[in-house]
PDB file with one MODEL, atoms N, CA, C and O in Angstrom:
MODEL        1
ATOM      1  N   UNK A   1      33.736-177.793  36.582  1.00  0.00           N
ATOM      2  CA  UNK A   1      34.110-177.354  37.907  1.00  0.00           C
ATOM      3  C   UNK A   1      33.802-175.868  38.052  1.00  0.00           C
ATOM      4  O   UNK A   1      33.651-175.167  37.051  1.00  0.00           O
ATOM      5  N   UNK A   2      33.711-175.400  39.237  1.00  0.00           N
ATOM      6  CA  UNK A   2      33.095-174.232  39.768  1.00  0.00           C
ATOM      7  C   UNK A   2      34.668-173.588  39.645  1.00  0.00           C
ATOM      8  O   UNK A   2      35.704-174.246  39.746  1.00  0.00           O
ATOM      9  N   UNK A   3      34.542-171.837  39.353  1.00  0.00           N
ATOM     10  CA  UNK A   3      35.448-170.932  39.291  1.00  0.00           C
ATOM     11  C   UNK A   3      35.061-169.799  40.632  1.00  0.00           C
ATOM     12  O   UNK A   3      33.940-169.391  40.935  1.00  0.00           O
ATOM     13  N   UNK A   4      36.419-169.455  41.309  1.00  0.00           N
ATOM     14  CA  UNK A   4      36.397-168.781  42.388  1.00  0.00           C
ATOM     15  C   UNK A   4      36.732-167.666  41.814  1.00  0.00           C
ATOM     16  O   UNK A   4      37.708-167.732  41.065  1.00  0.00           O
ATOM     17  N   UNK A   5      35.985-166.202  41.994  1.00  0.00           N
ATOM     18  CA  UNK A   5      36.066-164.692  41.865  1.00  0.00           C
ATOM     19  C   UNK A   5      37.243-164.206  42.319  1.00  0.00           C
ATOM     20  O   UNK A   5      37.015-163.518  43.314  1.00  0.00           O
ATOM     21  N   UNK A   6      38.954-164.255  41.928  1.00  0.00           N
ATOM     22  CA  UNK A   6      39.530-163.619  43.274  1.00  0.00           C
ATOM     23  C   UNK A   6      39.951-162.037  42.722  1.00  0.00           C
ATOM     24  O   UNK A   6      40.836-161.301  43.160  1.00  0.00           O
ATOM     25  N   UNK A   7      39.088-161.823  41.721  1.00  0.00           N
ATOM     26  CA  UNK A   7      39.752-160.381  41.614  1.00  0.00           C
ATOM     27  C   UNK A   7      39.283-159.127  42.971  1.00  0.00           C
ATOM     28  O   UNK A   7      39.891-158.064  43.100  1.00  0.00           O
ATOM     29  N   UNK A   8      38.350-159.465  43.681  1.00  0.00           N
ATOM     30  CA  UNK A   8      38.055-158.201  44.720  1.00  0.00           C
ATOM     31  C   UNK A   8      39.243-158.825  46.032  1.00  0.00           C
ATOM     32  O   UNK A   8      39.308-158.339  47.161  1.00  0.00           O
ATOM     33  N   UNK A   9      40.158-160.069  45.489  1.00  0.00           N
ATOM     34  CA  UNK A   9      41.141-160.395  46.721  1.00  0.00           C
ATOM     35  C   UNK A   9      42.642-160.275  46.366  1.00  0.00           C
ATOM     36  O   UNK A   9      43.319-160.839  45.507  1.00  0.00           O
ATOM     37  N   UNK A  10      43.045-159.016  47.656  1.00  0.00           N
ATOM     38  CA  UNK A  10      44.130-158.430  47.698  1.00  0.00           C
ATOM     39  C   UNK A  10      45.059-159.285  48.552  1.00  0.00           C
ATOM     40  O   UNK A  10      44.641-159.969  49.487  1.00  0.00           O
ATOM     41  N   UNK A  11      46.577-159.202  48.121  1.00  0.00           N
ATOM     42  CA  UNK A  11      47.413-159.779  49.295  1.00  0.00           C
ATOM     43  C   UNK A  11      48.469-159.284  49.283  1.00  0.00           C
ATOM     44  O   UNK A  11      49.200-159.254  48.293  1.00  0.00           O
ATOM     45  N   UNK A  12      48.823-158.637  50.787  1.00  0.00           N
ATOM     46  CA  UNK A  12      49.946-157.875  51.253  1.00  0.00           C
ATOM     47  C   UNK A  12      51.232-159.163  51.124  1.00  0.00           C
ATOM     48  O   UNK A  12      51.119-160.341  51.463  1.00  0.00           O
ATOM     49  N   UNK A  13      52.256-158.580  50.612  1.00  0.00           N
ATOM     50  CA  UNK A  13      53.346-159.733  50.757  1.00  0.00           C
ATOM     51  C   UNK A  13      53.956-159.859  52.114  1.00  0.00           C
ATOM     52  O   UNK A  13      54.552-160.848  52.542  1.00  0.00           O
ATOM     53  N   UNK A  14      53.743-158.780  52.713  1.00  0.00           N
ATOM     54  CA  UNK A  14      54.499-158.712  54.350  1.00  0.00           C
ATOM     55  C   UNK A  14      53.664-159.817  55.407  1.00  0.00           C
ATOM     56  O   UNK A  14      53.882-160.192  56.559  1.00  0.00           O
ATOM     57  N   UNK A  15      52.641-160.115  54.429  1.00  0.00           N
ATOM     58  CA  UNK A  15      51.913-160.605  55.464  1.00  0.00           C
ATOM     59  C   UNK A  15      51.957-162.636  55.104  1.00  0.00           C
ATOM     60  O   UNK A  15      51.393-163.634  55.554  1.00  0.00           O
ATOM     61  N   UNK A  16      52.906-162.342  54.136  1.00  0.00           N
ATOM     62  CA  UNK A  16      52.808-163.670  53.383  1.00  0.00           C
ATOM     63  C   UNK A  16      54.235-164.509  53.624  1.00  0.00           C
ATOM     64  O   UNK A  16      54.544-165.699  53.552  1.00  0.00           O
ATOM     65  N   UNK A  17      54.750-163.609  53.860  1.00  0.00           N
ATOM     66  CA  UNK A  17      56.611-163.737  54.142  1.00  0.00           C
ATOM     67  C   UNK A  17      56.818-163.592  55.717  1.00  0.00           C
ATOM     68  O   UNK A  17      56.494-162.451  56.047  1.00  0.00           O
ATOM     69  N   UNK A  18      57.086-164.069  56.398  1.00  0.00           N
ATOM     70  CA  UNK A  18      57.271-164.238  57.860  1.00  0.00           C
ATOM     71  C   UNK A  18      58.563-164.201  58.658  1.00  0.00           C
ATOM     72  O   UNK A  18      59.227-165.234  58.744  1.00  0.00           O
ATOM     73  N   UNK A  19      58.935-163.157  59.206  1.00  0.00           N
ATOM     74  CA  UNK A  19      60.458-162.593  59.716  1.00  0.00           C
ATOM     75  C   UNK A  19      61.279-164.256  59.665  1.00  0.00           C
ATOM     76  O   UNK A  19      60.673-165.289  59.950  1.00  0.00           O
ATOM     77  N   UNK A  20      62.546-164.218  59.302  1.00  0.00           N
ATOM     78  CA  UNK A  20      63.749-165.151  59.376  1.00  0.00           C
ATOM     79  C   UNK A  20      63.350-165.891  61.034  1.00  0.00           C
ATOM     80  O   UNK A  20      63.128-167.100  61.108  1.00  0.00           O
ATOM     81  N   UNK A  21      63.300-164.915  62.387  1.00  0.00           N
ATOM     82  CA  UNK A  21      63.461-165.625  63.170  1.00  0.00           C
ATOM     83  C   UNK A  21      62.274-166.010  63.905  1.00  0.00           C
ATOM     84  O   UNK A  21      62.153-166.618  64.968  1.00  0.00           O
ATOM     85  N   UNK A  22      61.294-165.446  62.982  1.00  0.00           N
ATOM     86  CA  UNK A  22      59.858-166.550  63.535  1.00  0.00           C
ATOM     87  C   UNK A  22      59.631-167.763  62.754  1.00  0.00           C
ATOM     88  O   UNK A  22      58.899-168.694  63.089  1.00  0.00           O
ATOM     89  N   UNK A  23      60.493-167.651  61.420  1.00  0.00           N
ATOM     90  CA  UNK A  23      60.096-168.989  60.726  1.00  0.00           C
ATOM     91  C   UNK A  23      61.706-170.213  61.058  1.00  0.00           C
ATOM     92  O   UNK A  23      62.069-171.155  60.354  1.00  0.00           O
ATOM     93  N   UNK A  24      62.355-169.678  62.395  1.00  0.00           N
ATOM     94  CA  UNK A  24      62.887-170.562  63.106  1.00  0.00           C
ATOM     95  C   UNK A  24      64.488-170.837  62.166  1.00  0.00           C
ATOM     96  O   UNK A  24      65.280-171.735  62.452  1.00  0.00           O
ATOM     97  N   UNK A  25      64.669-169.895  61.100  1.00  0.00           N
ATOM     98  CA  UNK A  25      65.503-169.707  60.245  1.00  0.00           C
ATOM     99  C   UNK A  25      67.254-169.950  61.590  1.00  0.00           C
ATOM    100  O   UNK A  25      67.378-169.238  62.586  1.00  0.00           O
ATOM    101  N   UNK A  26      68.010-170.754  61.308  1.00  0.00           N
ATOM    102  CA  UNK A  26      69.310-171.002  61.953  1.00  0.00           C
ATOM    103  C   UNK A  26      70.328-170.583  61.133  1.00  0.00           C
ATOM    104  O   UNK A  26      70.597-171.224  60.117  1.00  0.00           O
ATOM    105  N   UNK A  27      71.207-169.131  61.582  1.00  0.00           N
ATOM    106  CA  UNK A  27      72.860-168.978  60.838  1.00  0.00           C
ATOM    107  C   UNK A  27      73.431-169.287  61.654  1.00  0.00           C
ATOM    108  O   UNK A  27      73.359-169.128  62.872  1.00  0.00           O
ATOM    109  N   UNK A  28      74.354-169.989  60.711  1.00  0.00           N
ATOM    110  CA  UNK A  28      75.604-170.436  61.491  1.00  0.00           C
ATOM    111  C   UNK A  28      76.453-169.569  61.630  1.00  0.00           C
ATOM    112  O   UNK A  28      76.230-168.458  61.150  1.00  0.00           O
ATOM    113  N   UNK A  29      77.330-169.757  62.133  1.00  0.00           N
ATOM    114  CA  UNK A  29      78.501-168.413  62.967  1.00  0.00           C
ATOM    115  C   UNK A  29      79.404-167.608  61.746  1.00  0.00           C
ATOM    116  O   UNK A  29      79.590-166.392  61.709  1.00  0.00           O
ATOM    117  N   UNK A  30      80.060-168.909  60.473  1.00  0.00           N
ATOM    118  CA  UNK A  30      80.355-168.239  59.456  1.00  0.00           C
ATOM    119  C   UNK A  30      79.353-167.261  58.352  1.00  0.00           C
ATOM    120  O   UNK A  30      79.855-166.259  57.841  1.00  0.00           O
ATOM    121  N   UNK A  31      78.253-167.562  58.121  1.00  0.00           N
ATOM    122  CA  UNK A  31      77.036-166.757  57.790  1.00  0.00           C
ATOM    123  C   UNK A  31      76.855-165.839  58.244  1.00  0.00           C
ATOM    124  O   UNK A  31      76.629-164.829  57.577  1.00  0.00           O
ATOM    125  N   UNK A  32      76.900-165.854  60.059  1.00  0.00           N
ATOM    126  CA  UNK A  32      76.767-164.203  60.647  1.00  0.00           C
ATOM    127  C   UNK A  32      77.721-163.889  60.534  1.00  0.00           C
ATOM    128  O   UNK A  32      77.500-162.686  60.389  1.00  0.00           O
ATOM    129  N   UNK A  33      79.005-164.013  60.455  1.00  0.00           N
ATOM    130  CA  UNK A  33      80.036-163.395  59.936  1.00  0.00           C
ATOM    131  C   UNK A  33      80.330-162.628  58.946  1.00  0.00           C
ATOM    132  O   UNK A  33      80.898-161.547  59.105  1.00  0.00           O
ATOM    133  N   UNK A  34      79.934-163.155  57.666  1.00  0.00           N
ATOM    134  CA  UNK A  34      79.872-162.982  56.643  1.00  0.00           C
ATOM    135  C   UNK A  34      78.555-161.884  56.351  1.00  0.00           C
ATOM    136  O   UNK A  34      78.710-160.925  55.595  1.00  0.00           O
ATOM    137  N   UNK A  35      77.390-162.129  56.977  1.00  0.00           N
ATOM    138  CA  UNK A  35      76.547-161.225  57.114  1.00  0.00           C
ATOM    139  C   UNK A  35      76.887-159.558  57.543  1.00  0.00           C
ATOM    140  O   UNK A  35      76.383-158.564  57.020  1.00  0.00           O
ATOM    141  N   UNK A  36      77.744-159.591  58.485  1.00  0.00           N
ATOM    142  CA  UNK A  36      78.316-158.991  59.243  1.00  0.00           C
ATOM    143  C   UNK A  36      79.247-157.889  58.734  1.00  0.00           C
ATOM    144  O   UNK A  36      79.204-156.708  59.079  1.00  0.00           O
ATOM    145  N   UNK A  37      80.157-158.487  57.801  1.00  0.00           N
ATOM    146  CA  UNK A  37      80.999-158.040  56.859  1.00  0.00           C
ATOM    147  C   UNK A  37      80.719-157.267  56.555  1.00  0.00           C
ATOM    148  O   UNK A  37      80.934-156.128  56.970  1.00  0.00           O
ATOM    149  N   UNK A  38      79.527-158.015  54.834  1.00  0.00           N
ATOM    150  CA  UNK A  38      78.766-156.966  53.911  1.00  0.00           C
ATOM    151  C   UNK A  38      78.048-155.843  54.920  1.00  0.00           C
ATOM    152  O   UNK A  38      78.511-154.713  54.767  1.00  0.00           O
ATOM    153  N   UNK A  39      77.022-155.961  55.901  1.00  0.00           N
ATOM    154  CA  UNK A  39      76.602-154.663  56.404  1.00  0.00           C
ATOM    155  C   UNK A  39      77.729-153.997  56.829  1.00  0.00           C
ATOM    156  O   UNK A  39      77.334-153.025  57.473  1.00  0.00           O
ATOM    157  N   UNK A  40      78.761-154.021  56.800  1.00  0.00           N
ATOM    158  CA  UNK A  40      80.019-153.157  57.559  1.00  0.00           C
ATOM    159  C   UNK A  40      80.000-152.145  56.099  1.00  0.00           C
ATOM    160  O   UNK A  40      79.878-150.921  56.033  1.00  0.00           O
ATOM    161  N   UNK A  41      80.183-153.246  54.887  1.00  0.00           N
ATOM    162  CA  UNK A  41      80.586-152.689  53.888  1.00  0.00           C
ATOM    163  C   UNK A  41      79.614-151.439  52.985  1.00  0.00           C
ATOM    164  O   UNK A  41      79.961-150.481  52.294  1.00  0.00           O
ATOM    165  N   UNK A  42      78.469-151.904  53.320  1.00  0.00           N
ATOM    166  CA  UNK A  42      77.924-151.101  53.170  1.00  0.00           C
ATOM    167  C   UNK A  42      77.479-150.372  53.719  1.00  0.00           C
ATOM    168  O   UNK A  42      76.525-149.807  53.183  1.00  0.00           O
ATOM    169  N   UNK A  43      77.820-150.011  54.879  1.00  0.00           N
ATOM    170  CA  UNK A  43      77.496-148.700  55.863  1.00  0.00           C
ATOM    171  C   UNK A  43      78.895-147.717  55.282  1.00  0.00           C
ATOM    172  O   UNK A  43      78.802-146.495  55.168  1.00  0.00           O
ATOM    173  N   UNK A  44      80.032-148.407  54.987  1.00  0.00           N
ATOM    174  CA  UNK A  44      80.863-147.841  54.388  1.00  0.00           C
ATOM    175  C   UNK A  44      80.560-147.189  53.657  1.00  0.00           C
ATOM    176  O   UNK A  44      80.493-146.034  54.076  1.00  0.00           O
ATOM    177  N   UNK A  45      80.184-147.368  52.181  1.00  0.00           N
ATOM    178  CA  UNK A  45      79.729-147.243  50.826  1.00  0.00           C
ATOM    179  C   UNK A  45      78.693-146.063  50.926  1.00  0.00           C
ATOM    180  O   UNK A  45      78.433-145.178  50.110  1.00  0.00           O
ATOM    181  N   UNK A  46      78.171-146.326  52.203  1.00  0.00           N
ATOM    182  CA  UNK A  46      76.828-145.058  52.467  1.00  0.00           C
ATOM    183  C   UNK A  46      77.292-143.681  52.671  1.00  0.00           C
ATOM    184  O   UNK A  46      76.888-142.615  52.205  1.00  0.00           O
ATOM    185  N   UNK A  47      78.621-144.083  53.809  1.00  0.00           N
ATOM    186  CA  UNK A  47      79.259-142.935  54.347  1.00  0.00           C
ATOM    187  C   UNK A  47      80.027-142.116  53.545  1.00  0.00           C
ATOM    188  O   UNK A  47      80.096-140.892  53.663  1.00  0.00           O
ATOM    189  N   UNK A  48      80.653-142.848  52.661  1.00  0.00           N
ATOM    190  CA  UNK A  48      81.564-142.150  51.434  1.00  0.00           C
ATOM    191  C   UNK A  48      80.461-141.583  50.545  1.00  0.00           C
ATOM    192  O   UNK A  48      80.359-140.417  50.162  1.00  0.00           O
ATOM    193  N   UNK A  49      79.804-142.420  50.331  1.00  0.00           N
ATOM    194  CA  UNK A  49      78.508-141.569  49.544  1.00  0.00           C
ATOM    195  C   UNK A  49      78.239-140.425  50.015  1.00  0.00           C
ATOM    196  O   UNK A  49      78.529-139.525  49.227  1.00  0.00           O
ATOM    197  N   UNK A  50      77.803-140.087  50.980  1.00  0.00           N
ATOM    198  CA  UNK A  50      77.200-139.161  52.158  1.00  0.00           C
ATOM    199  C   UNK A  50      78.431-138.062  52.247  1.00  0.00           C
ATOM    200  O   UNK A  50      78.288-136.873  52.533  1.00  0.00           O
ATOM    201  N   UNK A  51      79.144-138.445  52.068  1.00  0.00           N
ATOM    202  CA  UNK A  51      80.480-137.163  52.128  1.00  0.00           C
ATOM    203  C   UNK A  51      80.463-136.506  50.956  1.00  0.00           C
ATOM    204  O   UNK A  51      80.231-135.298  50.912  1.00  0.00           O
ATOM    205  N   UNK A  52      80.742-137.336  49.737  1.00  0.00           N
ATOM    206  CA  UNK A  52      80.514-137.225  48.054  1.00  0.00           C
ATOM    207  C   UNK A  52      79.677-136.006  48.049  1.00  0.00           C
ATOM    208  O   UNK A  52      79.892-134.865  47.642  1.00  0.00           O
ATOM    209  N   UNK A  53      78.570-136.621  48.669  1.00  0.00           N
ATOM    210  CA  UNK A  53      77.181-135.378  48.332  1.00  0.00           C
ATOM    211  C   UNK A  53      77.440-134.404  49.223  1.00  0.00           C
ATOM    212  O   UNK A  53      77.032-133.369  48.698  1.00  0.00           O
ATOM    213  N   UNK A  54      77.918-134.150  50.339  1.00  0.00           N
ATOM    214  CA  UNK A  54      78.089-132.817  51.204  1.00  0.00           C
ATOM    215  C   UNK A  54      78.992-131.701  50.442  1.00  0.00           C
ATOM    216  O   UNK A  54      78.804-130.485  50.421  1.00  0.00           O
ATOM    217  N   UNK A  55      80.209-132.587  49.709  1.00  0.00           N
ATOM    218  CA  UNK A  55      81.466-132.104  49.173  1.00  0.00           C
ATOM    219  C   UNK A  55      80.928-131.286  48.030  1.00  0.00           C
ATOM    220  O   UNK A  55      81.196-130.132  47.695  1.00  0.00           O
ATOM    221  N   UNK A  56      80.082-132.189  47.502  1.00  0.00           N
ATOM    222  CA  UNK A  56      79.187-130.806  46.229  1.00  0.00           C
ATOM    223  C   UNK A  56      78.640-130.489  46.304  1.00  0.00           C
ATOM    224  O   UNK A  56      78.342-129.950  45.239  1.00  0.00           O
ATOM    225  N   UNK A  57      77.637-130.219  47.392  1.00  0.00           N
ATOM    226  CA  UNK A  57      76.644-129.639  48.133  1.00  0.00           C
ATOM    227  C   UNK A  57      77.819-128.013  48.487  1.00  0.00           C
ATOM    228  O   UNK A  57      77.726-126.917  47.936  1.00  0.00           O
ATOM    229  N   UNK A  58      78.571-128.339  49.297  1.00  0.00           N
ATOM    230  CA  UNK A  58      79.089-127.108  49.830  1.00  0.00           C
ATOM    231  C   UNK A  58      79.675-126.177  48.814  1.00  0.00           C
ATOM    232  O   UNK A  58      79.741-124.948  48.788  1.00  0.00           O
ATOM    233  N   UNK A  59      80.241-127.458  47.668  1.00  0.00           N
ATOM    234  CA  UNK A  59      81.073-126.368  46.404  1.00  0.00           C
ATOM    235  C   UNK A  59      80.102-125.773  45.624  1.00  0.00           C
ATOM    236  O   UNK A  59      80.436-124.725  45.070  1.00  0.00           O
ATOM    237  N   UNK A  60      79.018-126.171  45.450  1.00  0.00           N
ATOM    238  CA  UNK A  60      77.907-125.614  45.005  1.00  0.00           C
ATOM    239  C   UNK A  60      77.410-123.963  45.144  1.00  0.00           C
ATOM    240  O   UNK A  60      77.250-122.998  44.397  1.00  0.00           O
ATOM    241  N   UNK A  61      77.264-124.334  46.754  1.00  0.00           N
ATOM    242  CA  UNK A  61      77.241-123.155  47.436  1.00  0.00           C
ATOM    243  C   UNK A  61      78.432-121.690  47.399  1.00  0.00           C
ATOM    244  O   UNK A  61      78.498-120.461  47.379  1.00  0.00           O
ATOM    245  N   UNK A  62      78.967-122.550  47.406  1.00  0.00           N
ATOM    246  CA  UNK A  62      80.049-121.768  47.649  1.00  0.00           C
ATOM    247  C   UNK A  62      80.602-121.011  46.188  1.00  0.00           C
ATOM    248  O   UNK A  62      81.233-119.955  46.148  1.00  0.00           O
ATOM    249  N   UNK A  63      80.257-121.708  45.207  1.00  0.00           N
ATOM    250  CA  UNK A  63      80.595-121.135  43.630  1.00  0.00           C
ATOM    251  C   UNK A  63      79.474-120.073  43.295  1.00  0.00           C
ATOM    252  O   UNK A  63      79.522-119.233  42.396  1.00  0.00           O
ATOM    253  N   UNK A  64      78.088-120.359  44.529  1.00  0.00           N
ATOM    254  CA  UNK A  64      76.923-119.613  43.901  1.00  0.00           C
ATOM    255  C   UNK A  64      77.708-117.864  44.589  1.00  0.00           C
ATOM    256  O   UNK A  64      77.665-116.700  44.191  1.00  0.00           O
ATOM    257  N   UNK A  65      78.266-118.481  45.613  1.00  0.00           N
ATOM    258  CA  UNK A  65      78.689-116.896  46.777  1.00  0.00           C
ATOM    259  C   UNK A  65      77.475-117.178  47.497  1.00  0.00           C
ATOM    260  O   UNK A  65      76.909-116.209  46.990  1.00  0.00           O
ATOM    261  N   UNK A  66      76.697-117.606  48.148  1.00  0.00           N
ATOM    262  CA  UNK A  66      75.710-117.524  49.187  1.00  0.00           C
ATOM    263  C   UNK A  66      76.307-117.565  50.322  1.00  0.00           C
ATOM    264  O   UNK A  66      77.429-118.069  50.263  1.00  0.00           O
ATOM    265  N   UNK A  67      76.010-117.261  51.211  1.00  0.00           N
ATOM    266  CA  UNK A  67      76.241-117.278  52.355  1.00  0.00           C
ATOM    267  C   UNK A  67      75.185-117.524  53.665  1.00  0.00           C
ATOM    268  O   UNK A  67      74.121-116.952  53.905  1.00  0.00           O
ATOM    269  N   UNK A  68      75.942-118.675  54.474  1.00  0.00           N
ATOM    270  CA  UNK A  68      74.562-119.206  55.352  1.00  0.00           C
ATOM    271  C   UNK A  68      73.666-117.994  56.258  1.00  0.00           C
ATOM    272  O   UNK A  68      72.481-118.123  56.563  1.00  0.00           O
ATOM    273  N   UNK A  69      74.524-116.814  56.597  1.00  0.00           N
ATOM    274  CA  UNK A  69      74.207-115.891  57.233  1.00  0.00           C
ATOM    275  C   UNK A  69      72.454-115.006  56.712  1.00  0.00           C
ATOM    276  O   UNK A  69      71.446-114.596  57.287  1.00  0.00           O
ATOM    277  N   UNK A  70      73.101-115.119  55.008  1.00  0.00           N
ATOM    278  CA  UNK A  70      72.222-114.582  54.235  1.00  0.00           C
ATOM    279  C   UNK A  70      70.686-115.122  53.886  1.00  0.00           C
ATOM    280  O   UNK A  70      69.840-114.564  53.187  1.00  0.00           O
ATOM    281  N   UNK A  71      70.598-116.422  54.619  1.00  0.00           N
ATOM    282  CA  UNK A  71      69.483-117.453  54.552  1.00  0.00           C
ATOM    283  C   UNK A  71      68.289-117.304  55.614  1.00  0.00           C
ATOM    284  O   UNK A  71      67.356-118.107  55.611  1.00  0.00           O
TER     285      UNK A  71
ENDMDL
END
């Protein structure tokens, strides 16, 4: 049998995987719920993060003596 060359053939995965609601994908109400949740939870998780890093960001600064004026 004959062998096909595919090493000069590339494939994007975005182009291989097709959004949830074009491939007609159905959640049910407890799923979006539940979906719903976790992104809550982790917008949470981001925000506390995001404070975390300001909080030593500023003590940083502030242990060096800089001052924003001086910038």
């Amino acid at each position: 049998m004959g062998r096909t060359d595919l090493s000069p053939v590339s494939v994007d995965s975005t182009t291989v995987r097709p959004h949830h609601d074009a491939a007609g994908m159905r959640v049910g109400k407890h799923r979006k719920q539940a979906l719903g949740g976790a992104a809550q939870k982790q917008e949470t998780a981001r925000r506390q993060g995001a404070d975390r890093r300001n909080r030593a960001d500023r003590a940083s600064v502030e242990a060096s003596g800089a001052d924003a004026s001086s910038a």
